[in-house]
C-alpha positions, 0 to 999 in steps of 0.5 A, a space after each residue: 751755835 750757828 741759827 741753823 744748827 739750832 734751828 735742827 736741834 729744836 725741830 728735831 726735839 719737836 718733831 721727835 715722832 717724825 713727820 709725814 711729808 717735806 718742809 723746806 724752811 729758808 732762812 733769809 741770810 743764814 740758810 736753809 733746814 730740811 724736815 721730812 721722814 729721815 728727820 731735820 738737817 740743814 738742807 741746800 738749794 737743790 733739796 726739794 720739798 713738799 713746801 718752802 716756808 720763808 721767813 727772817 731770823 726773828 720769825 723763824 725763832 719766834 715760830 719755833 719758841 711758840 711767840 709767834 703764831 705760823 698762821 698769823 705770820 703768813 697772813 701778815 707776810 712774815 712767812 712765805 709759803 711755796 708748794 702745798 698748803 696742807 703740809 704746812 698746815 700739818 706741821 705748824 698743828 705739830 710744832 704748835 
């Protein structure tokens, strides 16, 4: 299984309520997943969201598994956000 293909399945587990806005997430080097009101799905380039969270591999996974906090990764620079802040906000109090 592709990350991205499980990178759907977790957030699609998580977020099985739904979710109010649109999150872009980028994965460096394996590519992208798209959250809004119709679900989770791999997204392309041309998908626009609320906001873009940017991470690797290894922050994505450990955000998604709860070992690493979203709020700290950003302060530290392992996640990069691009868009609005509060939507981000929301869906890391849901994921968390």
């Amino acid at each position: 299984m592709s990350v991205i293909d499980a990178a759907v399945a977790a957030l699609s587990e998580k977020l099985s309520d739904g979710f109010d806005g649109s999150v872009k997430f980028v994965i460096s080097g394996e590519g992208a997943v798209m959250v809004d009101g119709g679900g989770v799905r791999a997204a392309t380039e041309d998908d626009e969201a609320d906001v873009t969270m940017t991470a690797d591999v290894d922050t994505f996974q450990g955000i998604l598994s709860g070992d690493v906090n979203p709020t700290t990764a950003f302060m530290t620079g392992r996640l990069k956000l691009d868009g609005d802040m509060g939507t981000a906000m929301k869906l890391g109090s849901v994921l968390g």
